[in-house]
N, C-alpha and C positions, 0 to 999 in steps of 0.2 A: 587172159586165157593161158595155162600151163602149155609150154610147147616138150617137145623132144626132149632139150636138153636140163627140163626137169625131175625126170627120169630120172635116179640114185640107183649106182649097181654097185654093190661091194662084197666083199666075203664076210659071212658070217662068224661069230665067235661061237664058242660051245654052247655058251648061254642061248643065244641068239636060235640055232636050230634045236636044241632040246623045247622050245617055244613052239617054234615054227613046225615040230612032228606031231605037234597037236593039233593041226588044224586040217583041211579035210584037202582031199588031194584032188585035181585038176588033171586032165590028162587029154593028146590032142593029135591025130597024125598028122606028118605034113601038109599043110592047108595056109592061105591067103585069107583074113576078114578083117575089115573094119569095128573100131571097136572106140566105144566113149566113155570114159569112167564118169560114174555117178556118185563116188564113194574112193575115198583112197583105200589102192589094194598096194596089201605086201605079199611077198611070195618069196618062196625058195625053191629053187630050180635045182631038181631031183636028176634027171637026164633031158639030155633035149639040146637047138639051139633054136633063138629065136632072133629076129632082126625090126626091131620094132619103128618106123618111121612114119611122117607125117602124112597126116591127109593131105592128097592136091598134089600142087607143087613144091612140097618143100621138099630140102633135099638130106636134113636132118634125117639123122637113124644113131639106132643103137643097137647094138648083138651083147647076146647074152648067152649062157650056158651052164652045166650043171655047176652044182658050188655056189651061183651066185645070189645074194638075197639082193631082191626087186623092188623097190618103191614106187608105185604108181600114182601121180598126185590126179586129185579130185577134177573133174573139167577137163584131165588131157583126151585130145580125139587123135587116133592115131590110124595103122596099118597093122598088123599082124602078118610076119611072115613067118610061116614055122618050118624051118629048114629043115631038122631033121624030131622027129616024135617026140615032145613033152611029156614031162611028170613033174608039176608040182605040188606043196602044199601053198595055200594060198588063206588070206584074211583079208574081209574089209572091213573099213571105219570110217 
């Protein structure tokens, strides 16, 4: 099973978000939820942070924020912390 530090954060190339302004946008105010990917999602974090850690007791996390493109692999079960108000564009596969 995919954990936390499967997660990929990097910055985009030009290529990369001229892609990603295609896709349709996500948007979310500060909020706490569990969340299980059924499908790899990528995204691009328009404004916002986020701090995404594992279900239970792990103590795995990752923070993210505007600029960064997100890979979320298939099968991870995580936490959503959304620290301050999200916008992204978002695709799944």
């Amino acid at each position: 099973m995919p954990a936390i530090k499967d997660i990929t954060v990097t910055k985009p190339t030009e290529e990369q978000i001229a892609v990603c302004e295609q896709w349709p946008i996500w948007t979310s105010d500060p909020s706490k939820f569990d969340w299980e990917y059924t499908q790899t999602e990528t995204c691009l974090i328009i404004e916002g942070k986020v701090t995404v850690s594992g279900w239970g007791e792990s103590p795995e996390s990752v923070t993210f924020g505007a600029g960064d493109l997100v890979v979320f692999p298939t099968g991870l079960k995580c936490a959503w912390n959304v620290e301050q108000a999200v916008k992204k564009h978002y695709n799944f596969s």
